[in-house]
N, C-alpha and C positions, 0 to 999 in steps of 0.2 A: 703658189710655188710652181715653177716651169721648169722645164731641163732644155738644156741649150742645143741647138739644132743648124750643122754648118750650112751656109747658104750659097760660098763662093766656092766650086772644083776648084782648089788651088794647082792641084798636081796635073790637072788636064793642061792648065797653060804654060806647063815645064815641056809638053809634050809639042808645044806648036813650033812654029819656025822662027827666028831671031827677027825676023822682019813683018811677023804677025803681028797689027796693031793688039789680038787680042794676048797678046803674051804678056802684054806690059798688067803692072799690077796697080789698078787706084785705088785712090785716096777714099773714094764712096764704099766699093768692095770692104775694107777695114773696118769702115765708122759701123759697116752693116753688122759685120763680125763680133767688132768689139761690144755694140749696142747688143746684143743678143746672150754677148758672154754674161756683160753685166746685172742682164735682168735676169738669167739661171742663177749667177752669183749670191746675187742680194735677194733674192726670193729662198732661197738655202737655208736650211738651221745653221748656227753655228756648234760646237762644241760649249757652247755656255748654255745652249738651248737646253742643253738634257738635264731631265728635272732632277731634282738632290730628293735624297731620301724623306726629305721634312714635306717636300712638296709631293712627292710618289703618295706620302700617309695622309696627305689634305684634303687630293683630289679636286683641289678650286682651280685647280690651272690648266686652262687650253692654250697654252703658247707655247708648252715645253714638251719634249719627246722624254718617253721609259725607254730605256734599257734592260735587255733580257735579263740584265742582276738586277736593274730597278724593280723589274715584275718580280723576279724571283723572291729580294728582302721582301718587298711588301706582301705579297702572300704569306711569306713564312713570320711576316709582323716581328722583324728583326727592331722595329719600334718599339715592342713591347706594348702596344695599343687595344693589340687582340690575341685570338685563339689559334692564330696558326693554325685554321683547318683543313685550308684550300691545299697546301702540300698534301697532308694526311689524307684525305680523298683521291689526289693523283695517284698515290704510292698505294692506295688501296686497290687489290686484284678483282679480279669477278667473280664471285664468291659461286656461281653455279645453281644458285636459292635464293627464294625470297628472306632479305636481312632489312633492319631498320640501322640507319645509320646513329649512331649517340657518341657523348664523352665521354673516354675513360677516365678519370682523374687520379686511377695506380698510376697511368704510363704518360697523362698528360697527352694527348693524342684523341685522333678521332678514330674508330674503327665501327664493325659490324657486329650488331645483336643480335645473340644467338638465343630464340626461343627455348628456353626447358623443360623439364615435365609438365605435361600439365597444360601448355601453350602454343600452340599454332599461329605462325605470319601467311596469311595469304594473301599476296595483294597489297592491297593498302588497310588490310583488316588483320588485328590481333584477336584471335577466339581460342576459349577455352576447350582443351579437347578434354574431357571429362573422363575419359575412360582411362586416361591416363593417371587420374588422381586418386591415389589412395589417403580414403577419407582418414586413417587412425593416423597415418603420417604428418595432418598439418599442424599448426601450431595452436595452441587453445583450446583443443579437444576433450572431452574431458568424458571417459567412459561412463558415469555414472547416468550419465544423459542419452546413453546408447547404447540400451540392455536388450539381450537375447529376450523374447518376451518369452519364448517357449520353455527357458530357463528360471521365470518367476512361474510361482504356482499358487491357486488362489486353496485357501482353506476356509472351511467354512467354521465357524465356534462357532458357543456352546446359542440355540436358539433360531441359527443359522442354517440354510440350506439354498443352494447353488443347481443352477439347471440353464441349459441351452449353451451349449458351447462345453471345452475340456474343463483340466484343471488347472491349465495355465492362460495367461494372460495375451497367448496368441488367436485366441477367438474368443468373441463376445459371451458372456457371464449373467445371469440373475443372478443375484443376492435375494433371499427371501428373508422373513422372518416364518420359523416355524417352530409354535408355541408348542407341537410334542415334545420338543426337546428342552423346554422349561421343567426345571423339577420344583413341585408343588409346595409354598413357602406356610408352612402350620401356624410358626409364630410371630406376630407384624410388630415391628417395633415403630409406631407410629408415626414419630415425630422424628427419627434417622432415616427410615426407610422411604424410597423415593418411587414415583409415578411419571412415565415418560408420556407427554400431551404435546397436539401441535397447540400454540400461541396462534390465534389467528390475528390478531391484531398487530404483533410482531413479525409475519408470517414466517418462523422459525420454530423448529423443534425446543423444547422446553422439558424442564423436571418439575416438582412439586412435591412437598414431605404429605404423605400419605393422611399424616393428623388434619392438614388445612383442606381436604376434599371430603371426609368423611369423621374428621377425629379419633381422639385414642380410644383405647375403653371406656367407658363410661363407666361413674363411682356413685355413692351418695355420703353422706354423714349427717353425724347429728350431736348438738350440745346443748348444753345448760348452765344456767346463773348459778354458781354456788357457792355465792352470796350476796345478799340483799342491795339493790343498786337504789340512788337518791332518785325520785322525779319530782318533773317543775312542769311549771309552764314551759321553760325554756327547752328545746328539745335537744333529746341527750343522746347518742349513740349506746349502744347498749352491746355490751360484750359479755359474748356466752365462752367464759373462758375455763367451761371444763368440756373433754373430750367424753363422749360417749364409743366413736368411732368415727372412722374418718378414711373413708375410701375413695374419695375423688381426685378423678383424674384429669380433671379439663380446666381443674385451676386448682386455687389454693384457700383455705380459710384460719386465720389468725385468730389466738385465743387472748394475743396481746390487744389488738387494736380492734376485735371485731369486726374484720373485714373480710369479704369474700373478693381476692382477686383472677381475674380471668386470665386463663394462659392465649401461648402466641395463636393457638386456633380459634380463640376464643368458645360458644357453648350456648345450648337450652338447656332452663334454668326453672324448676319447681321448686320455690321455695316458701315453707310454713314456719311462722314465730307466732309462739305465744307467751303472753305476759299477762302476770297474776298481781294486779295491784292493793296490797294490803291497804283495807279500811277505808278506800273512795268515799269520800265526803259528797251528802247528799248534794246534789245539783251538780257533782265537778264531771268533767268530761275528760277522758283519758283516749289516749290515741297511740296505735302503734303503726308504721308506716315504715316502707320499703324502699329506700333510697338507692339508683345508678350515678356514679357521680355526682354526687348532689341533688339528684333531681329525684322527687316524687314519681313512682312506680305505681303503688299499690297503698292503700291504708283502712283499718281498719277502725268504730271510733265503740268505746266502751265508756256509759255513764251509766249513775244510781242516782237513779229516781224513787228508790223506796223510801219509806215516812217511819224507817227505824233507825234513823241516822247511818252511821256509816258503817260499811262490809264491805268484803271482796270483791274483786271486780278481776274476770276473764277477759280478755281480748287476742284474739287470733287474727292473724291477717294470712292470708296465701293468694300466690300469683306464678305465672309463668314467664321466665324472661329470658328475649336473647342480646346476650354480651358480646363483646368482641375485644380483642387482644386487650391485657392491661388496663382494662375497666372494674369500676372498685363498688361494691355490692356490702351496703349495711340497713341493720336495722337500727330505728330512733323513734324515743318514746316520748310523750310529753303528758301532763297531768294539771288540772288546772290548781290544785293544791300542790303543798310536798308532802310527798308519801314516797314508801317505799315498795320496787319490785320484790315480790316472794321467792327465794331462793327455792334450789332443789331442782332435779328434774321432772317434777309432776307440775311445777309449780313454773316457768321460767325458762323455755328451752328455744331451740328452731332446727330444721331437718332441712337440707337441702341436696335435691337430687337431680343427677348430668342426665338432660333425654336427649344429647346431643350435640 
Protein backbone atom coordinates (compact mmCIF):
# COMPACT_ATOMS: atom_id res chain seq x y z
CA UNK A 1 0.00 0.00 0.00
CA UNK A 2 1.59 3.53 -1.03
CA UNK A 3 0.03 7.11 -0.81
CA UNK A 4 0.21 9.28 -3.64
CA UNK A 5 2.90 11.81 -3.93
CA UNK A 6 2.43 15.07 -6.73
CA UNK A 7 5.24 15.21 -9.00
CA UNK A 8 4.27 18.08 -11.51
CA UNK A 9 4.18 22.07 -9.57
CA UNK A 10 1.11 22.60 -11.55
CA UNK A 11 0.40 26.15 -9.95
CA UNK A 12 4.14 27.20 -10.61
CA UNK A 13 3.24 27.17 -14.56
CA UNK A 14 0.00 29.47 -13.92
CA UNK A 15 2.80 31.66 -12.68
CA UNK A 16 5.10 31.85 -15.98
CA UNK A 17 4.56 34.06 -18.92
CA UNK A 18 2.01 33.15 -21.97
CA UNK A 19 4.88 32.70 -24.19
CA UNK A 20 6.79 30.20 -21.74
CA UNK A 21 7.27 27.07 -23.63
CA UNK A 22 7.19 25.93 -19.86
CA UNK A 23 3.57 27.04 -19.14
CA UNK A 24 2.15 24.71 -21.55
CA UNK A 25 0.81 21.57 -19.92
CA UNK A 26 1.80 17.70 -21.42
CA UNK A 27 0.58 14.91 -22.07
CA UNK A 28 3.72 12.97 -20.13
CA UNK A 29 3.17 15.43 -16.94
CA UNK A 30 -0.68 13.63 -16.75
CA UNK A 31 0.29 9.94 -17.66
CA UNK A 32 2.88 10.64 -14.64
CA UNK A 33 0.19 12.02 -12.34
CA UNK A 34 -2.37 9.81 -13.28
CA UNK A 35 -0.05 6.66 -13.02
CA UNK A 36 0.76 7.52 -9.45
CA UNK A 37 -2.98 8.44 -8.44
CA UNK A 38 -3.74 4.89 -9.53
CA UNK A 39 -1.18 2.91 -7.66
CA UNK A 40 -2.25 5.09 -4.10
CA UNK A 41 -5.79 4.13 -5.50
CA UNK A 42 -5.64 0.46 -6.05
CA UNK A 43 -3.10 -0.29 -3.30
CA UNK A 44 -6.04 1.23 -0.73
CA UNK A 45 -8.46 -0.80 1.30
CA UNK A 46 -11.80 -0.39 0.24
CA UNK A 47 -14.77 -0.03 2.55
CA UNK A 48 -15.48 -4.02 1.85
CA UNK A 49 -12.05 -4.32 3.36
CA UNK A 50 -13.33 -3.99 7.03
CA UNK A 51 -13.66 -7.17 8.51
CA UNK A 52 -17.42 -8.24 9.74
CA UNK A 53 -17.74 -9.34 13.09
CA UNK A 54 -17.71 -13.27 12.11
CA UNK A 55 -14.20 -12.53 10.82
CA UNK A 56 -13.03 -9.85 13.86
CA UNK A 57 -14.04 -13.59 16.15
CA UNK A 58 -11.98 -15.94 13.49
CA UNK A 59 -9.04 -14.16 13.48
CA UNK A 60 -7.74 -16.22 10.09
CA UNK A 61 -7.83 -12.97 8.04
CA UNK A 62 -4.82 -10.87 7.00
CA UNK A 63 -6.56 -9.03 4.26
CA UNK A 64 -9.14 -7.14 6.20
CA UNK A 65 -8.84 -4.03 8.57
CA UNK A 66 -10.95 -3.73 12.53
CA UNK A 67 -12.51 -1.03 13.39
CA UNK A 68 -12.50 0.57 16.73
CA UNK A 69 -16.30 -1.10 17.17
CA UNK A 70 -14.83 -4.18 15.46
CA UNK A 71 -12.01 -4.25 18.55
CA UNK A 72 -14.45 -2.97 20.72
CA UNK A 73 -17.61 -6.08 20.06
CA UNK A 74 -14.78 -8.56 19.89
CA UNK A 75 -13.35 -7.94 23.18
CA UNK A 76 -16.53 -7.55 24.88
CA UNK A 77 -17.34 -11.18 22.85
CA UNK A 78 -20.64 -9.47 21.59
CA UNK A 79 -20.31 -13.16 19.80
CA UNK A 80 -21.04 -14.71 22.59
CA UNK A 81 -17.80 -16.95 22.12
CA UNK A 82 -16.21 -15.87 25.45
CA UNK A 83 -15.84 -14.18 28.73
CA UNK A 84 -15.77 -10.67 28.03
CA UNK A 85 -12.77 -9.99 30.15
CA UNK A 86 -10.47 -7.78 28.13
CA UNK A 87 -13.23 -4.76 28.93
CA UNK A 88 -13.52 -5.65 32.63
CA UNK A 89 -9.72 -5.38 33.05
CA UNK A 90 -9.66 -1.87 31.20
CA UNK A 91 -12.58 -0.72 33.37
CA UNK A 92 -10.64 -1.96 36.32
CA UNK A 93 -8.87 1.00 38.53
CA UNK A 94 -5.43 0.39 40.31
CA UNK A 95 -6.29 -1.04 43.14
CA UNK A 96 -3.17 0.64 45.30
CA UNK A 97 -2.22 -3.36 46.55
CA UNK A 98 -1.11 -6.41 45.72
CA UNK A 99 -4.78 -8.11 44.24
CA UNK A 100 -5.05 -11.43 42.03
CA UNK A 101 -7.24 -10.92 39.24
CA UNK A 102 -10.41 -13.79 39.12
CA UNK A 103 -14.26 -14.32 38.00
CA UNK A 104 -16.91 -13.28 39.61
CA UNK A 105 -19.84 -15.28 38.60
CA UNK A 106 -22.54 -12.98 41.01
CA UNK A 107 -21.81 -10.17 38.61
CA UNK A 108 -20.46 -12.13 35.72
CA UNK A 109 -17.29 -9.80 35.28
CA UNK A 110 -13.70 -9.99 35.96
CA UNK A 111 -12.56 -8.09 39.04
CA UNK A 112 -9.83 -8.05 42.12
CA UNK A 113 -9.28 -10.51 44.94
CA UNK A 114 -9.33 -9.33 48.12
CA UNK A 115 -7.37 -11.51 50.68
CA UNK A 116 -9.22 -12.20 54.06
CA UNK A 117 -8.49 -13.24 57.50
CA UNK A 118 -6.11 -15.27 57.75
CA UNK A 119 -4.46 -14.60 54.05
CA UNK A 120 -1.71 -12.38 52.72
CA UNK A 121 -0.98 -11.63 48.60
CA UNK A 122 2.53 -10.59 48.28
CA UNK A 123 3.81 -10.64 45.06
CA UNK A 124 3.09 -13.27 43.16
CA UNK A 125 2.83 -15.37 46.56
CA UNK A 126 -0.45 -16.28 48.58
CA UNK A 127 0.59 -17.08 52.47
CA UNK A 128 -1.07 -17.71 55.39
CA UNK A 129 -0.74 -15.06 58.05
CA UNK A 130 -1.33 -17.27 61.04
CA UNK A 131 -1.85 -14.91 63.55
CA UNK A 132 -4.57 -13.72 62.16
CA UNK A 133 -6.36 -17.18 62.58
CA UNK A 134 -8.32 -17.90 65.38
CA UNK A 135 -8.21 -21.57 65.63
CA UNK A 136 -11.98 -22.06 67.69
CA UNK A 137 -13.41 -20.02 64.59
CA UNK A 138 -12.85 -22.54 61.76
CA UNK A 139 -14.91 -25.20 60.52
CA UNK A 140 -14.54 -28.75 62.00
CA UNK A 141 -13.28 -27.97 65.11
CA UNK A 142 -14.18 -29.86 67.61
CA UNK A 143 -13.34 -29.07 71.36
CA UNK A 144 -13.14 -32.32 72.76
CA UNK A 145 -9.94 -32.71 70.83
CA UNK A 146 -8.66 -29.45 72.53
CA UNK A 147 -8.77 -29.44 76.32
CA UNK A 148 -7.18 -27.22 78.78
CA UNK A 149 -4.84 -30.03 80.26
CA UNK A 150 -4.57 -28.09 83.36
CA UNK A 151 -8.27 -28.42 83.59
CA UNK A 152 -8.08 -32.53 83.57
CA UNK A 153 -6.75 -33.67 86.81
CA UNK A 154 -5.22 -37.16 87.33
CA UNK A 155 -6.51 -39.20 90.45
CA UNK A 156 -4.94 -41.88 91.69
CA UNK A 157 -7.63 -45.19 92.99
CA UNK A 158 -7.73 -47.46 95.26
CA UNK A 159 -3.83 -49.34 95.00
CA UNK A 160 -2.61 -46.49 93.03
CA UNK A 161 -0.16 -43.61 93.71
CA UNK A 162 1.20 -40.81 91.45
CA UNK A 163 4.59 -38.94 91.63
CA UNK A 164 6.79 -36.43 89.52
CA UNK A 165 4.74 -33.79 88.03
CA UNK A 166 0.92 -32.13 89.46
CA UNK A 167 -2.35 -33.39 89.61
CA UNK A 168 -3.11 -32.47 86.35
CA UNK A 169 -2.29 -33.53 83.06
CA UNK A 170 -0.21 -30.31 82.24
CA UNK A 171 3.03 -32.09 83.34
CA UNK A 172 4.31 -35.32 83.20
CA UNK A 173 2.80 -38.17 85.86
CA UNK A 174 4.02 -41.81 87.31
CA UNK A 175 1.26 -43.91 87.86
CA UNK A 176 2.44 -46.46 90.45
CA UNK A 177 1.15 -49.46 91.75
CA UNK A 178 1.12 -49.21 95.65
CA UNK A 179 0.17 -52.49 97.44
CA UNK A 180 -0.13 -50.38 100.88
CA UNK A 181 -3.20 -49.43 99.82
CA UNK A 182 -4.39 -52.98 98.97
CA UNK A 183 -6.85 -54.03 101.90
CA UNK A 184 -5.79 -57.63 102.89
CA UNK A 185 -8.47 -60.26 101.22
CA UNK A 186 -9.02 -63.21 104.38
CA UNK A 187 -11.40 -65.13 102.34
CA UNK A 188 -10.44 -66.51 98.37
CA UNK A 189 -13.06 -67.59 96.58
CA UNK A 190 -11.14 -69.64 94.23
CA UNK A 191 -12.30 -70.37 91.16
CA UNK A 192 -14.31 -66.38 90.76
CA UNK A 193 -11.42 -64.68 92.19
CA UNK A 194 -8.67 -63.54 89.64
CA UNK A 195 -4.72 -63.13 89.39
CA UNK A 196 -3.25 -60.31 87.21
CA UNK A 197 0.18 -61.97 85.28
CA UNK A 198 2.05 -60.81 82.37
CA UNK A 199 1.39 -63.56 79.34
CA UNK A 200 4.84 -63.64 77.99
CA UNK A 201 4.02 -65.51 75.01
CA UNK A 202 1.21 -63.21 74.23
CA UNK A 203 3.42 -60.31 75.51
CA UNK A 204 0.25 -58.74 77.03
CA UNK A 205 -1.10 -58.40 80.40
CA UNK A 206 -3.54 -61.32 81.36
CA UNK A 207 -5.90 -62.52 84.35
CA UNK A 208 -6.16 -66.07 85.68
CA UNK A 209 -9.03 -67.69 88.45
CA UNK A 210 -6.74 -68.16 91.25
CA UNK A 211 -7.98 -72.15 91.51
CA UNK A 212 -5.85 -72.91 87.94
CA UNK A 213 -2.42 -71.37 89.73
CA UNK A 214 -2.71 -72.94 92.95
CA UNK A 215 -6.45 -74.58 93.43
CA UNK A 216 -9.30 -74.32 95.79
CA UNK A 217 -9.32 -75.75 99.16
CA UNK A 218 -8.49 -78.89 99.22
CA UNK A 219 -11.20 -81.76 100.74
CA UNK A 220 -11.11 -85.57 101.13
CA UNK A 221 -13.96 -88.20 101.45
CA UNK A 222 -14.74 -91.51 102.00
CA UNK A 223 -17.36 -94.42 100.99
CA UNK A 224 -18.45 -97.82 101.13
CA UNK A 225 -20.46 -100.85 99.34
CA UNK A 226 -23.45 -101.26 101.20
CA UNK A 227 -24.21 -104.08 99.37
CA UNK A 228 -22.83 -107.08 98.08
CA UNK A 229 -21.62 -106.42 94.29
CA UNK A 230 -21.25 -109.60 91.62
CA UNK A 231 -17.37 -110.45 90.31
CA UNK A 232 -16.20 -112.10 87.30
CA UNK A 233 -13.51 -112.48 85.44
CA UNK A 234 -14.96 -109.72 83.43
CA UNK A 235 -13.97 -106.54 85.01
CA UNK A 236 -16.67 -104.50 86.70
CA UNK A 237 -16.56 -100.94 87.96
CA UNK A 238 -17.31 -100.92 91.40
CA UNK A 239 -19.56 -98.32 92.97
CA UNK A 240 -19.12 -97.31 96.64
CA UNK A 241 -22.52 -95.82 96.68
CA UNK A 242 -22.83 -94.81 100.34
CA UNK A 243 -21.43 -91.55 101.72
CA UNK A 244 -19.54 -91.68 104.77
CA UNK A 245 -18.35 -87.83 104.09
CA UNK A 246 -17.53 -86.09 101.50
CA UNK A 247 -15.52 -82.95 101.48
CA UNK A 248 -13.85 -82.48 98.29
CA UNK A 249 -13.21 -79.63 96.54
CA UNK A 250 -11.11 -80.22 93.34
CA UNK A 251 -13.78 -82.40 91.80
CA UNK A 252 -16.57 -84.50 92.36
CA UNK A 253 -17.30 -88.25 93.31
CA UNK A 254 -20.73 -90.16 92.29
CA UNK A 255 -22.46 -92.74 94.30
CA UNK A 256 -24.48 -93.48 90.99
CA UNK A 257 -21.89 -94.34 88.51
CA UNK A 258 -18.71 -94.48 90.79
CA UNK A 259 -16.90 -92.17 89.37
CA UNK A 260 -14.36 -89.69 90.56
CA UNK A 261 -14.49 -86.60 88.18
CA UNK A 262 -11.96 -83.67 88.06
CA UNK A 263 -12.92 -80.15 88.14
CA UNK A 264 -11.67 -77.20 85.60
CA UNK A 265 -8.29 -77.03 87.75
CA UNK A 266 -7.99 -80.25 87.70
CA UNK A 267 -5.91 -82.00 91.24
CA UNK A 268 -3.35 -84.46 93.22
CA UNK A 269 -4.95 -87.23 93.94
CA UNK A 270 -4.31 -90.17 97.17
CA UNK A 271 -6.44 -92.65 96.52
CA UNK A 272 -7.06 -96.08 98.78
CA UNK A 273 -9.89 -99.03 97.81
CA UNK A 274 -10.46 -101.90 99.45
CA UNK A 275 -12.24 -104.95 98.62
CA UNK A 276 -13.25 -107.89 100.55
CA UNK A 277 -14.07 -110.94 98.32
CA UNK A 278 -16.36 -113.39 100.04
CA UNK A 279 -15.09 -117.08 99.78
CA UNK A 280 -12.10 -116.73 96.90
CA UNK A 281 -11.97 -120.15 95.51
CA UNK A 282 -8.70 -121.89 95.96
CA UNK A 283 -6.26 -120.98 93.08
CA UNK A 284 -8.65 -117.90 91.87
CA UNK A 285 -6.94 -114.64 91.63
CA UNK A 286 -8.87 -111.39 92.35
CA UNK A 287 -7.67 -107.97 91.36
CA UNK A 288 -8.58 -104.57 92.27
CA UNK A 289 -7.15 -101.75 90.03
CA UNK A 290 -7.29 -97.98 89.45
CA UNK A 291 -8.49 -96.83 86.35
CA UNK A 292 -7.92 -92.65 84.49
CA UNK A 293 -9.94 -92.81 81.61
CA UNK A 294 -9.87 -96.15 80.95
CA UNK A 295 -6.48 -96.59 81.41
CA UNK A 296 -4.68 -98.69 84.26
CA UNK A 297 -3.08 -96.51 87.03
CA UNK A 298 -2.44 -98.70 89.83
CA UNK A 299 -3.54 -102.45 90.79
CA UNK A 300 -3.57 -104.43 93.37
CA UNK A 301 -3.72 -108.63 92.78
CA UNK A 302 -5.41 -110.79 95.94
CA UNK A 303 -5.30 -114.88 95.67
CA UNK A 304 -5.88 -118.00 97.92
CA UNK A 305 -3.51 -120.39 97.91
CA UNK A 306 -4.60 -121.98 101.15
CA UNK A 307 -5.37 -126.07 101.14
CA UNK A 308 -8.78 -125.28 103.16
CA UNK A 309 -10.73 -124.54 100.31
CA UNK A 310 -12.22 -121.32 100.05
CA UNK A 311 -12.17 -117.91 102.51
CA UNK A 312 -12.06 -114.37 102.27
CA UNK A 313 -9.77 -112.56 100.38
CA UNK A 314 -8.56 -108.59 101.30
CA UNK A 315 -7.20 -106.47 98.55
CA UNK A 316 -6.14 -103.00 98.80
CA UNK A 317 -4.68 -101.01 96.10
CA UNK A 318 -3.41 -97.24 96.91
CA UNK A 319 -1.67 -94.71 94.57
CA UNK A 320 -1.18 -91.19 93.89
CA UNK A 321 -2.39 -89.29 90.95
CA UNK A 322 -2.60 -86.12 88.92
CA UNK A 323 -5.79 -85.47 86.85
CA UNK A 324 -6.58 -82.57 84.88
CA UNK A 325 -9.96 -80.92 83.94
CA UNK A 326 -12.79 -83.44 83.33
CA UNK A 327 -10.86 -86.64 83.65
CA UNK A 328 -12.91 -89.47 85.11
CA UNK A 329 -11.31 -91.73 88.05
CA UNK A 330 -12.72 -95.35 88.96
CA UNK A 331 -12.26 -98.35 90.63
CA UNK A 332 -12.71 -102.00 88.78
CA UNK A 333 -12.62 -105.37 90.19
CA UNK A 334 -12.29 -108.62 88.48
CA UNK A 335 -12.16 -112.37 90.12
CA UNK A 336 -11.47 -115.36 88.29
CA UNK A 337 -14.72 -117.20 89.68
CA UNK A 338 -18.08 -115.39 90.64
CA UNK A 339 -18.16 -114.36 93.85
CA UNK A 340 -19.42 -111.73 95.68
CA UNK A 341 -17.74 -108.16 97.19
CA UNK A 342 -18.63 -108.02 101.08
CA UNK A 343 -20.68 -105.16 101.84
CA UNK A 344 -20.41 -102.66 104.85
CA UNK A 345 -17.84 -100.34 105.56
CA UNK A 346 -15.17 -102.41 107.31
CA UNK A 347 -15.56 -104.70 104.52
CA UNK A 348 -15.74 -102.68 101.04
CA UNK A 349 -14.83 -98.91 101.03
CA UNK A 350 -12.20 -96.30 99.31
CA UNK A 351 -10.99 -92.74 100.78
CA UNK A 352 -9.85 -90.35 98.44
CA UNK A 353 -7.85 -87.17 99.38
CA UNK A 354 -7.07 -83.59 97.30
CA UNK A 355 -3.10 -82.84 98.02
CA UNK A 356 -3.48 -80.56 95.39
Amino acid sequence: MSDYTVTTDFSAKDALPADDPDKKLQGGELDTEFDALQVAVNTKYDVSDIATQVQAEAGTDNTTIMTPLRVSNLLSDSGGSGAGIVPDLIALTDPGADRIVFWDESVNAAAFLTASTGLTISGTNITTNDGAIVHANLSGWDGNEHIDHTGVTITAGTGLSYSVGGTDISTSATIDLDITELAEELTIDAENDDIVFYDASATTHRKVPIDSILGADLGDGKWYRNATSALSATETTLVFNTEVYDALTRGTYSTTTGAYTAGSAGARLLISATVNIDGQDETDDGRVVIEVDDVEQAAALGTNRGQYGASGTTITVTTVLSVTSGQVVDVRVTNDSAKNSLAGLANTYMSIVELG
